[in-house]
N, CA, C and O atoms as a printed pandas DataFrame, in Angstrom:
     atom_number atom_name residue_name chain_id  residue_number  x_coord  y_coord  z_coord
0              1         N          UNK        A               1   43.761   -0.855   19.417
1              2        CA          UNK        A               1   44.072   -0.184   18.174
2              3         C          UNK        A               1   43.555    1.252   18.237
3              4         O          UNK        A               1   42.406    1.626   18.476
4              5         N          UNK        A               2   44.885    2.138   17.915
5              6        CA          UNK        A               2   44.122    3.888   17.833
6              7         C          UNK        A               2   42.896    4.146   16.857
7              8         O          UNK        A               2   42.993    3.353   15.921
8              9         N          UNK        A               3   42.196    4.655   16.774
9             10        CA          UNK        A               3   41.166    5.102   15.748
10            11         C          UNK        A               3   41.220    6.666   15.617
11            12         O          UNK        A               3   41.261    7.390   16.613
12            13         N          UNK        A               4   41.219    7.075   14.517
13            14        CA          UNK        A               4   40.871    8.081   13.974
14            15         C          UNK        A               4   39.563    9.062   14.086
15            16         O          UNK        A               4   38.585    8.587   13.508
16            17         N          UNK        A               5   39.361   10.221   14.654
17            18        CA          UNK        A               5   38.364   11.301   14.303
18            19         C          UNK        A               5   38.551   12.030   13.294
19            20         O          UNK        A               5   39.680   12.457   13.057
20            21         N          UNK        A               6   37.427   12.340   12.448
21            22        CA          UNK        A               6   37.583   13.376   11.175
22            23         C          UNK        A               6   36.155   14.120   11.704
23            24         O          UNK        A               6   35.053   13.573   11.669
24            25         N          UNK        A               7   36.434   15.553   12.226
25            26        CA          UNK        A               7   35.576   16.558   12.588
26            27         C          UNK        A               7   35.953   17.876   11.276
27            28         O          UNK        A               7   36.911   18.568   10.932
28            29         N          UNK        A               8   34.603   17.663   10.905
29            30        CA          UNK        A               8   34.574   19.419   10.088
30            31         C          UNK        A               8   32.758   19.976   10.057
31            32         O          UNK        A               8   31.675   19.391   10.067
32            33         N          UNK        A               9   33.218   21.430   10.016
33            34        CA          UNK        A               9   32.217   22.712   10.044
34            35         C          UNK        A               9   32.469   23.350    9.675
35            36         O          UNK        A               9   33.576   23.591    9.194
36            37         N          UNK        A              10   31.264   24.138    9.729
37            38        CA          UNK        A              10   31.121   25.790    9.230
38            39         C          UNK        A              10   30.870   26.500   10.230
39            40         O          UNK        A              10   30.125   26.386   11.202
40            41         N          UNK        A              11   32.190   27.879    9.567
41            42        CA          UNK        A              11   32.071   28.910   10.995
42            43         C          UNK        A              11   32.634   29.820   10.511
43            44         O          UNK        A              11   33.467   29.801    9.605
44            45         N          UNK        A              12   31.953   31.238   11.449
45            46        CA          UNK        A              12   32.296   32.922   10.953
46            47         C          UNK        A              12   33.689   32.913   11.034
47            48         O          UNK        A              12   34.269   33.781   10.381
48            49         N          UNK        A              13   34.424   32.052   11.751
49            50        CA          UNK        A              13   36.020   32.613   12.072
50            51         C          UNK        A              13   36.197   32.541   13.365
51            52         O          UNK        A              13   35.247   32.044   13.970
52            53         N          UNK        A              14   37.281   32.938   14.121
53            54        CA          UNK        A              14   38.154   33.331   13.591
54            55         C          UNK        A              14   38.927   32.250   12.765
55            56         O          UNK        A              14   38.498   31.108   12.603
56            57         N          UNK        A              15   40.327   32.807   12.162
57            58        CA          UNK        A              15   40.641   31.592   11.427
58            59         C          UNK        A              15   41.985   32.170   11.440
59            60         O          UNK        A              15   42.098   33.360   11.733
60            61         N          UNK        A              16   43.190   31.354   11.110
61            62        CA          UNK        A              16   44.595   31.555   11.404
62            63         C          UNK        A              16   45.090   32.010   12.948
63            64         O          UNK        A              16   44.616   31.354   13.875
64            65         N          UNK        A              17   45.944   33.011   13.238
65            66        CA          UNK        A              17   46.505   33.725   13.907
66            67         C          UNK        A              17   45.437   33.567   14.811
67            68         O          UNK        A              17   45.431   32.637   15.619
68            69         N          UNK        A              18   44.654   34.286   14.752
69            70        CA          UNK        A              18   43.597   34.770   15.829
70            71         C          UNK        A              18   42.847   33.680   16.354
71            72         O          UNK        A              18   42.346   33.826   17.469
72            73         N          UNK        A              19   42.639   32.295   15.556
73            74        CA          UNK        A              19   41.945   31.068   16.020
74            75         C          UNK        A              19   43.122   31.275   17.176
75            76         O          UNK        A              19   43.055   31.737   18.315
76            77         N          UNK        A              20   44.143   30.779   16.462
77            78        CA          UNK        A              20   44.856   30.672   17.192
78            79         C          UNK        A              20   45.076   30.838   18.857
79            80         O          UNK        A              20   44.833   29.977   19.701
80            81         N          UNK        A              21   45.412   31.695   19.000
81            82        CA          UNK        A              21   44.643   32.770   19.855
82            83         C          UNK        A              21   43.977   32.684   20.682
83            84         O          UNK        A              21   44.155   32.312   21.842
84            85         N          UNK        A              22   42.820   33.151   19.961
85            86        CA          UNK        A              22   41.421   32.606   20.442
86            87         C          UNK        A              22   41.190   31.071   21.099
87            88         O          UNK        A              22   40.885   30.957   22.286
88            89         N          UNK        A              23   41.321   30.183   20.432
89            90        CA          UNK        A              23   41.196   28.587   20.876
90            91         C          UNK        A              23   42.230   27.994   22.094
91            92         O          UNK        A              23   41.950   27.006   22.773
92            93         N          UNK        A              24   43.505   28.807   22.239
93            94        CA          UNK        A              24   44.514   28.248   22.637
94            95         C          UNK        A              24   44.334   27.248   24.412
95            96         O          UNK        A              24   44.973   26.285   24.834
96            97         N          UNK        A              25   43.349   27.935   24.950
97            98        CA          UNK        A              25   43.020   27.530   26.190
98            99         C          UNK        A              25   41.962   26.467   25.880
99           100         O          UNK        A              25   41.944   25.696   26.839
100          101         N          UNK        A              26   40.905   26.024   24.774
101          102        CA          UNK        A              26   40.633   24.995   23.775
102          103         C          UNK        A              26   41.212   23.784   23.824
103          104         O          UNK        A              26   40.899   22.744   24.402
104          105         N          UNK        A              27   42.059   24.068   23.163
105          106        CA          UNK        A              27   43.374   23.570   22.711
106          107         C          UNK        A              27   43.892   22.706   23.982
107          108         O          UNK        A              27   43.507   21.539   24.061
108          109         N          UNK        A              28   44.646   23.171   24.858
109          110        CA          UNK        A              28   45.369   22.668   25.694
110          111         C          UNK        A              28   43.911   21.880   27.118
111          112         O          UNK        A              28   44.155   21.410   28.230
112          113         N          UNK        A              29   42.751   22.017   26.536
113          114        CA          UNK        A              29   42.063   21.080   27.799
114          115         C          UNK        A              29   41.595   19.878   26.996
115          116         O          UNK        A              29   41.242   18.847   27.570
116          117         N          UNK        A              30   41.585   20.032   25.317
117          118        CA          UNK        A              30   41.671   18.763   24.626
118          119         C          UNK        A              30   42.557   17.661   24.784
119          120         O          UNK        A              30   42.227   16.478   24.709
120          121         N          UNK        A              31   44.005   18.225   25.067
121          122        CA          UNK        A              31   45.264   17.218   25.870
122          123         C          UNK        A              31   44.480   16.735   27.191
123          124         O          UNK        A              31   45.130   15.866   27.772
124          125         N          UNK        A              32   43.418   17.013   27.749
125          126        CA          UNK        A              32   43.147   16.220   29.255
126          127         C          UNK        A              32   41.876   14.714   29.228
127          128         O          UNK        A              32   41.547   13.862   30.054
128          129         N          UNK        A              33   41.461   15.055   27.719
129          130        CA          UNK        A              33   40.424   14.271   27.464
130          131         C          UNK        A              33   40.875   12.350   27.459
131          132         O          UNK        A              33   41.966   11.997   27.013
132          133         N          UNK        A              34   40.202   11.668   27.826
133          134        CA          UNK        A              34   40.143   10.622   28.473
134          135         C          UNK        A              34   40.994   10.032   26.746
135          136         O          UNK        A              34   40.658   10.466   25.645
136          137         N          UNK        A              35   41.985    9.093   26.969
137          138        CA          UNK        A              35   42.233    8.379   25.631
138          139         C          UNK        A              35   42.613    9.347   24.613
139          140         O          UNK        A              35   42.944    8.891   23.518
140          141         N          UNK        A              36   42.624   10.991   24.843
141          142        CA          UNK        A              36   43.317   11.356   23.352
142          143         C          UNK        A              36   45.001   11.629   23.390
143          144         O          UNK        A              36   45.740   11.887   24.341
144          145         N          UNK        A              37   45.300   11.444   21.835
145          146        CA          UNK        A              37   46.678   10.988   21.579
146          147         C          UNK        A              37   46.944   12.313   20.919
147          148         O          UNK        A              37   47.834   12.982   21.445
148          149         N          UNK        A              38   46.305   12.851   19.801
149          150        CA          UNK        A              38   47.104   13.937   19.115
150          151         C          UNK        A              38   45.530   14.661   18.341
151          152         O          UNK        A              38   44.442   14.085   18.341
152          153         N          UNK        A              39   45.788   15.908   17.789
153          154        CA          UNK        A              39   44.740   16.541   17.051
154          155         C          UNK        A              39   45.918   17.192   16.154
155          156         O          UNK        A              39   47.124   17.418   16.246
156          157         N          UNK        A              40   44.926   17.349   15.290
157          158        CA          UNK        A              40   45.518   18.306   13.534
158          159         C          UNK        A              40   44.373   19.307   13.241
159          160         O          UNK        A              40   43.267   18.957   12.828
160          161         N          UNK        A              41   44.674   20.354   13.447
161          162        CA          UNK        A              41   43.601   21.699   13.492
162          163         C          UNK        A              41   43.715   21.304   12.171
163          164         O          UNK        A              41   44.600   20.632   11.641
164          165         N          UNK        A              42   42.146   22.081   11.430
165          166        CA          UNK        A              42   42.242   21.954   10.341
166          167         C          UNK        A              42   41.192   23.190   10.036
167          168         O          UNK        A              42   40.194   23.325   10.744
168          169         N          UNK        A              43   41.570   24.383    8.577
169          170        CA          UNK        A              43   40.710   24.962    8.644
170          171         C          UNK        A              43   40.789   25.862    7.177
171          172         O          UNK        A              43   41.897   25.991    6.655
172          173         N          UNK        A              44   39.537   26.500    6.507
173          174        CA          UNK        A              44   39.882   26.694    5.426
174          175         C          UNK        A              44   38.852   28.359    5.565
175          176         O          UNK        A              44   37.624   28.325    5.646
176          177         N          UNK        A              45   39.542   29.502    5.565
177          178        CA          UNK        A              45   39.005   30.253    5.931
178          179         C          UNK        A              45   38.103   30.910    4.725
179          180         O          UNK        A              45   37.256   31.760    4.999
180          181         N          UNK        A              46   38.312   30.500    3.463
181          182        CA          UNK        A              46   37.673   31.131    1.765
182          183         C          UNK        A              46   36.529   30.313    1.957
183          184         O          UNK        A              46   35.618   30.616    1.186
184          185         N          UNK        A              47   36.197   29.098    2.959
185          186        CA          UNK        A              47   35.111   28.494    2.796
186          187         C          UNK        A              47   34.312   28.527    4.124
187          188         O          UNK        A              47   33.350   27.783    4.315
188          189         N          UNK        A              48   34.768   29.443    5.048
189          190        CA          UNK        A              48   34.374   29.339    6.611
190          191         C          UNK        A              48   34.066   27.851    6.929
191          192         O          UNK        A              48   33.020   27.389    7.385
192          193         N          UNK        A              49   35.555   27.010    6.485
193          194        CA          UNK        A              49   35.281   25.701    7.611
194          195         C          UNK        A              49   36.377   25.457    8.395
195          196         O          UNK        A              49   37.486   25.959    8.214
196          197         N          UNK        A              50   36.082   24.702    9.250
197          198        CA          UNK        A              50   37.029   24.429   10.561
198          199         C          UNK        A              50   36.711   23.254   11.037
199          200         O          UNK        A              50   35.561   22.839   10.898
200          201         N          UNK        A              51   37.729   22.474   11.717
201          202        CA          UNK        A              51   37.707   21.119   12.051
202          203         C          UNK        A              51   39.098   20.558   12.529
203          204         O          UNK        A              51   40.010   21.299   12.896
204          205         N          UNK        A              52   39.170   19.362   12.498
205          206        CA          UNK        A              52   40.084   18.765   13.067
206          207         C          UNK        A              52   40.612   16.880   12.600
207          208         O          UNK        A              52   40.030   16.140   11.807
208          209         N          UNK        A              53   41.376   16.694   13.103
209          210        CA          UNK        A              53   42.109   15.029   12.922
210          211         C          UNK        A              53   42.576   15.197   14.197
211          212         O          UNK        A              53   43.395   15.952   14.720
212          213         N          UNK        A              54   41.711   14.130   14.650
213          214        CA          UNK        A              54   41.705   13.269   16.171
214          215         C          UNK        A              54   42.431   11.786   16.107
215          216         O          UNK        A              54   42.263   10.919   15.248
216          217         N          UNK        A              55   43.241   11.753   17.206
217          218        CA          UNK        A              55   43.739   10.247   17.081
218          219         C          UNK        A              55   43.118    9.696   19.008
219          220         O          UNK        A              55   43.577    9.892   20.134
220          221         N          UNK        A              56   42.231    9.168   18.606
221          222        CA          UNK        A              56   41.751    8.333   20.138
222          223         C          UNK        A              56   42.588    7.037   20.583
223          224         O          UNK        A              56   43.170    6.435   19.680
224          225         N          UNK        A              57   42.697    6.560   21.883
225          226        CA          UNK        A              57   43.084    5.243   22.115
226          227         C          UNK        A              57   42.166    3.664   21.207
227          228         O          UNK        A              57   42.424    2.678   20.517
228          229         N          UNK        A              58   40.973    4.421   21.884
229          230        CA          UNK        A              58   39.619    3.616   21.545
230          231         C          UNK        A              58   38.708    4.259   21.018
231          232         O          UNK        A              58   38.547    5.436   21.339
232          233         N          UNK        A              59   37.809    3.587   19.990
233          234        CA          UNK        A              59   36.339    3.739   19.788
234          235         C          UNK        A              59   35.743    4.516   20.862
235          236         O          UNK        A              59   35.662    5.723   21.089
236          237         N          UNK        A              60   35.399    3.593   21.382
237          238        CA          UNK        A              60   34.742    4.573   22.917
238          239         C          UNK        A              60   34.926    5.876   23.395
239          240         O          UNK        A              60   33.938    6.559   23.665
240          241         N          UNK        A              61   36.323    6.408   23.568
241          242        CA          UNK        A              61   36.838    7.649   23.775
242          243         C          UNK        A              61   36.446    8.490   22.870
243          244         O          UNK        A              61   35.722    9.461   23.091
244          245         N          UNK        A              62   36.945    8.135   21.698
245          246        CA          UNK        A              62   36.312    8.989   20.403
246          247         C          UNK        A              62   34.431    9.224   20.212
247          248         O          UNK        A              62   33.915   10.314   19.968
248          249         N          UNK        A              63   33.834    8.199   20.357
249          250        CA          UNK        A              63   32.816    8.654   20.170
250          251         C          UNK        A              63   32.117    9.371   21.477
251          252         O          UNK        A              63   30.966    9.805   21.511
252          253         N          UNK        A              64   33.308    9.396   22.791
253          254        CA          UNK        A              64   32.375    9.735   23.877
254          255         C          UNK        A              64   33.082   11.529   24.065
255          256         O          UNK        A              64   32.436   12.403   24.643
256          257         N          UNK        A              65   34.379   11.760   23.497
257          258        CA          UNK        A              65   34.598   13.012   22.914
258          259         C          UNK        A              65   33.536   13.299   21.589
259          260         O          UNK        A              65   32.837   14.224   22.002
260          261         N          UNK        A              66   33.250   13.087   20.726
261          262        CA          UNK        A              66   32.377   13.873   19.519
262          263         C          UNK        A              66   31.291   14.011   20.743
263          264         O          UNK        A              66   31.328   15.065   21.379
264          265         N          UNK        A              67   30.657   13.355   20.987
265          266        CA          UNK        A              67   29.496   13.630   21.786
266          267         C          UNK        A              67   29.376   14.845   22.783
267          268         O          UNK        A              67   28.390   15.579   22.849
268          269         N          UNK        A              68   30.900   14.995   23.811
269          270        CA          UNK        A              68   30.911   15.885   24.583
270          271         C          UNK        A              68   31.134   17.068   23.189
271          272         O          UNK        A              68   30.165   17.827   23.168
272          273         N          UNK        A              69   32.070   17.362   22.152
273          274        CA          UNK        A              69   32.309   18.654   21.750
274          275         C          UNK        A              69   31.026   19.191   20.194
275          276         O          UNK        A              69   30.906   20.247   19.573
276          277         N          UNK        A              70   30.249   17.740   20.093
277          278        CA          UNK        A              70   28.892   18.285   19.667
278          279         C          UNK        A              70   28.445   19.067   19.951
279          280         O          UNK        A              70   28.144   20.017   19.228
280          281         N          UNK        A              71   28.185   18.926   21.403
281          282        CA          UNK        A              71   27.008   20.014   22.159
282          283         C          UNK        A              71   28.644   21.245   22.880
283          284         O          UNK        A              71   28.442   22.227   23.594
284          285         N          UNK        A              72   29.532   20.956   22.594
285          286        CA          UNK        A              72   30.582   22.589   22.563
286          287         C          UNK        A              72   30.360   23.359   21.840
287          288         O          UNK        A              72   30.249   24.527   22.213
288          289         N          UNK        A              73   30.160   22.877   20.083
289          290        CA          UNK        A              73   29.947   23.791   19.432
290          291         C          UNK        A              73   28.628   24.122   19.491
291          292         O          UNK        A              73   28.453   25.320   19.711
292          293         N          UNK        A              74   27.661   23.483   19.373
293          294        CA          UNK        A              74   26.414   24.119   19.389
294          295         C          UNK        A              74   26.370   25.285   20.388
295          296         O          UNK        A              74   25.963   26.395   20.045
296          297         N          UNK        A              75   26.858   24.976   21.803
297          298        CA          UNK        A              75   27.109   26.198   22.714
298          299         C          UNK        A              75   27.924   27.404   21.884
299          300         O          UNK        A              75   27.742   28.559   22.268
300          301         N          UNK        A              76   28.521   27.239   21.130
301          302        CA          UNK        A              76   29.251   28.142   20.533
302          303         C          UNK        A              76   28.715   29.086   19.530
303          304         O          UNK        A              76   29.176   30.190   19.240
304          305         N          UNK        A              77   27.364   28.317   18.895
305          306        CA          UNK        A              77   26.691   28.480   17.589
306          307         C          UNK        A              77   27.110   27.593   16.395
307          308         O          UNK        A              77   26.822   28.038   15.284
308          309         N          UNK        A              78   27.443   26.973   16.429
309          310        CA          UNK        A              78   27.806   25.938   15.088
310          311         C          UNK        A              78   26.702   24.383   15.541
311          312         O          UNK        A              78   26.791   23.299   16.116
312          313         N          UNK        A              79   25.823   25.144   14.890
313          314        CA          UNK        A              79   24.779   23.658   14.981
314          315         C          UNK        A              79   25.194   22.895   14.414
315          316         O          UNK        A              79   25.512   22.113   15.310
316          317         N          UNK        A              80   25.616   22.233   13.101
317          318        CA          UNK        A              80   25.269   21.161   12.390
318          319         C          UNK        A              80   27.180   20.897   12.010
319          320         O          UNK        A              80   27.877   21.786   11.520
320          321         N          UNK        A              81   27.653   19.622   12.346
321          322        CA          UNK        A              81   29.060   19.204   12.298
322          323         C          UNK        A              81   28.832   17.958   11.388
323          324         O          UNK        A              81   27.678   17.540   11.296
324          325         N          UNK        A              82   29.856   17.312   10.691
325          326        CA          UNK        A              82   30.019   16.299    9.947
326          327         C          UNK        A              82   31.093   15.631   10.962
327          328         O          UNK        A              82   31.837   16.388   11.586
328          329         N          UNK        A              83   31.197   14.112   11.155
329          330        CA          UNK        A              83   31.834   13.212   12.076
330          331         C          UNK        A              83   32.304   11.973   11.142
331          332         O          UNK        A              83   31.479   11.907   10.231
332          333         N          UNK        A              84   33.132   11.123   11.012
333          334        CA          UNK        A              84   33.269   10.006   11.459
334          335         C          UNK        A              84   34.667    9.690   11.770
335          336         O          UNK        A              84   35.705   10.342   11.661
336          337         N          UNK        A              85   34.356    8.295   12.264
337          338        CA          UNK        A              85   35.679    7.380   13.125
338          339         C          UNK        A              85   36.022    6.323   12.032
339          340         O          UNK        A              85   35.265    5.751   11.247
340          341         N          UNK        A              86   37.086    6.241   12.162
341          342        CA          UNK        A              86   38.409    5.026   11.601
342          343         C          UNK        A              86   39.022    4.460   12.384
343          344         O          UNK        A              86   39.458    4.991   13.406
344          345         N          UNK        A              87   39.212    3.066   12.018
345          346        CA          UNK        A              87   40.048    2.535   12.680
346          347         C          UNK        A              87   41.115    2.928   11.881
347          348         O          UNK        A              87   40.901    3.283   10.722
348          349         N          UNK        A              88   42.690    2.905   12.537
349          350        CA          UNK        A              88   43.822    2.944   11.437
350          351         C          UNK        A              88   44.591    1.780   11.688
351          352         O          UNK        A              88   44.819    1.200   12.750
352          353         N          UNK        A              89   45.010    1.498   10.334
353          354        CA          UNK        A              89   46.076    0.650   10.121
354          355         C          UNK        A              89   47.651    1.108   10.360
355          356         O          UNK        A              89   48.368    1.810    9.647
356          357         N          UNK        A              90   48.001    0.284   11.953
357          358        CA          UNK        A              90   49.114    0.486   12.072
358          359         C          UNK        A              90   49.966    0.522   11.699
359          360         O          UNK        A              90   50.844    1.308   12.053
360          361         N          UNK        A              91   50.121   -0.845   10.278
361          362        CA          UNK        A              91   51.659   -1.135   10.000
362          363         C          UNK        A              91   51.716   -0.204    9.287
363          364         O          UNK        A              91   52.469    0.694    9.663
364          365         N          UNK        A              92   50.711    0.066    7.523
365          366        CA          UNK        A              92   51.056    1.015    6.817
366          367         C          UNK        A              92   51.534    2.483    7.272
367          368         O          UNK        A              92   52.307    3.227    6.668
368          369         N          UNK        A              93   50.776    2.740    8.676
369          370        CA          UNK        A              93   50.684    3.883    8.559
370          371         C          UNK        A              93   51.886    4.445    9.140
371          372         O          UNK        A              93   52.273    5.609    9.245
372          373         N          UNK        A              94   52.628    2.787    9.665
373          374        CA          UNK        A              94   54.124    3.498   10.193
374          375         C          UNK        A              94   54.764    3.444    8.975
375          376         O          UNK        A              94   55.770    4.146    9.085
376          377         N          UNK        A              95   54.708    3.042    8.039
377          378        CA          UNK        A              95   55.176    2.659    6.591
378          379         C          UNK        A              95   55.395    3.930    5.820
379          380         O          UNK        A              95   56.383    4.074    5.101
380          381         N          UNK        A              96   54.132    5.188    6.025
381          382        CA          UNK        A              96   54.228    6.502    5.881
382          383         C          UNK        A              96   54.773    7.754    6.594
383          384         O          UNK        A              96   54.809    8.942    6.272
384          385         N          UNK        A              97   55.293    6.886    7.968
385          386        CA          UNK        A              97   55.757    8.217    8.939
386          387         C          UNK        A              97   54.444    8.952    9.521
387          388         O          UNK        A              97   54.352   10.119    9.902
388          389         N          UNK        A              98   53.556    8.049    9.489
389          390        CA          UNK        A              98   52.024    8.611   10.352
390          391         C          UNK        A              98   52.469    8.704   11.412
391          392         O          UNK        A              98   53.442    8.054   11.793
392          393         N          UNK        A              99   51.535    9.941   12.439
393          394        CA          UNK        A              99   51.574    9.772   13.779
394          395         C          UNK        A              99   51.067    9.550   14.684
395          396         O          UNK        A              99   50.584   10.279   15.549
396          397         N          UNK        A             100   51.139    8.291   14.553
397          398        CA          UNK        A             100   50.153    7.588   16.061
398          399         C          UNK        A             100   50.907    7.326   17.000
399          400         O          UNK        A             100   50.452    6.867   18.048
């Protein structure tokens, strides 16, 4: 069963366009990580936060990604992140046009 990541923080920016940008090489080595299926950037620049929606194969993957991109951001300067994992419910969520 896929499980869900919900990653959010606080951060100077960048934000839109320029994350953009900026992250894009980010971005495309997250597609190499062991078990991941999809991410949903997520980011609210009036509140300097940033984050994401992770879809893992497994538990395991997911918590063994937060662990590796914990200590990313801290390398980055963003000490302190909010985390957790879900399992999701398949049927409903094909019921909504979710994408797992």
């Amino acid at each position: 069963m896929a499980v869900l990541l919900q990653v959010e923080f606080k951060m100077d920016g960048p934000f839109g366009d320029e994350m953009a940008e900026q992250f894009a090489d980010l971005a495309e080595s997250i597609n190499e990580e062991e078990g991941f299926i999809r991410k949903i950037w997520t980011e609210k620049a009036e509140d300097q936060e940033a984050g994401g929606i992770y879809i893992f194969d497994t538990q395991e993957n997911a918590e063994k990604y937060l662990e590796m991109h914990e200590e990313r951001l801290k390398e980055m300067g963003v000490p302190d992140l909010r985390a957790k994992i879900f399992d999701i419910n398949d049927k409903l969520t094909e019921i909504t046009k979710g994408l797992v």
